[in-house]
N, C-alpha and C positions, 0 to 999 in steps of 0.2 A: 658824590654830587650833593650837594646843596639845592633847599627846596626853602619857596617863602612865598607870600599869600601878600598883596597889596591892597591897600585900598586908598583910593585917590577921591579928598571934598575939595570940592567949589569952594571958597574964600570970597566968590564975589557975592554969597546967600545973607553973610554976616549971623553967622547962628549962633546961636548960646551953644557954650562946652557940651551942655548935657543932651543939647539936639545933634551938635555931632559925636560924640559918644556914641548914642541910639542908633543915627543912621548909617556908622563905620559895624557895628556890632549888624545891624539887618544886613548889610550889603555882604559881611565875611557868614554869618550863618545861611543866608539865602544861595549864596553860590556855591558854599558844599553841601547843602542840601541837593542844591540841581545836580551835584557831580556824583551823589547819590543812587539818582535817582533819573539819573539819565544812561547812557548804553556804549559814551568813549571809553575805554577801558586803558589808554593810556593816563586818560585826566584820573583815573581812579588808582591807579598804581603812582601817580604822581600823591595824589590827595594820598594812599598808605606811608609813604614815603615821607611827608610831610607831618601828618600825625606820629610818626615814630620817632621821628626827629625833634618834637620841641614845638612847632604849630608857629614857626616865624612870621610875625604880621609887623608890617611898616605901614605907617597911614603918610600919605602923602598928599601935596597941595596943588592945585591948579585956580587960576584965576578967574577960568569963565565956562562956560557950556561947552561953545565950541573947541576949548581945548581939551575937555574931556572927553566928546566922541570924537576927536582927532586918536587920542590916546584909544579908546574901544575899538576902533577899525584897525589901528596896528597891532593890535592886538591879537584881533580874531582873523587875522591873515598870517600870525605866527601860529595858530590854533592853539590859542594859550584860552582858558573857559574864563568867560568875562560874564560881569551883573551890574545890570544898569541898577540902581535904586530909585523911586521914585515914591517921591514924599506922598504920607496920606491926606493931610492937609489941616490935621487936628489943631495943630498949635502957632506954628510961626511961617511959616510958608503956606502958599494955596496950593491945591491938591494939583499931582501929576507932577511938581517941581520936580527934575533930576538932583539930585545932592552926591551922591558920591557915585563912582566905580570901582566893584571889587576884581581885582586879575586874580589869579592861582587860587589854591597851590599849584605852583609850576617849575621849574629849574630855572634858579634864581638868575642865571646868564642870559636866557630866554625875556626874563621877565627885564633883567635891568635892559633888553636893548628900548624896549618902551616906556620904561618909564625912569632910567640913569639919570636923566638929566634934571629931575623933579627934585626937590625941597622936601625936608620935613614940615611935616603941618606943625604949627608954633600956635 
């Protein structure tokens, strides 16, 4: 089985490379941290499984908010561990902004039924 880690920016924030950079990197360390440090024992044998494997990350795109927590609630009804990221508001966005969602690590079948049909971020 195959294992992979997503994470999905808004396109409609219009960010500089290196703010999405930042908030694709906080949203993939903040959601294995929580898988850490939380008590599913599946998402944690997923998360070993993935770490032994290579740590497959795809950053993917969406156009607006609402298709990004469209994308989180399919999500968290397949019980795949999802992470909202919400901007601090230091530099180009006001604070509280959502900017990305991180999915997995999770089995990559799982994860493509939520997010297959998404684009690479360009």
């Amino acid at each position: 089985m195959s294992y992979k880690q997503v994470i999905i920016v808004r396109t409609d924030l219009k960010l500089s490379c290196g703010k999405i950079a930042a908030q694709v990197a906080h949203g993939s360390v903040s959601l294995i941290l929580n898988i850490l440090e939380g008590s599913n024992k599946i998402w944690r044998e997923w998360l070993d499984e993935w770490l032994m494997s290579g740590q497959k990350k795809i950053v993917l795109a969406v156009n607006s908010l609402n298709e990004l927590l469209e994308l989180e609630e399919k999500a968290r009804k397949l019980n795949l561990p999802t992470m909202i990221i919400r901007d601090a508001g230091l530099t180009e966005i006001p604070s509280g902004t959502i900017t990305v969602l991180a999915i997995g690590p999770a089995p990559e079948e799982l994860v493509n039924k939520v997010t297959g049909h998404l684009k690479l971020l360009k």
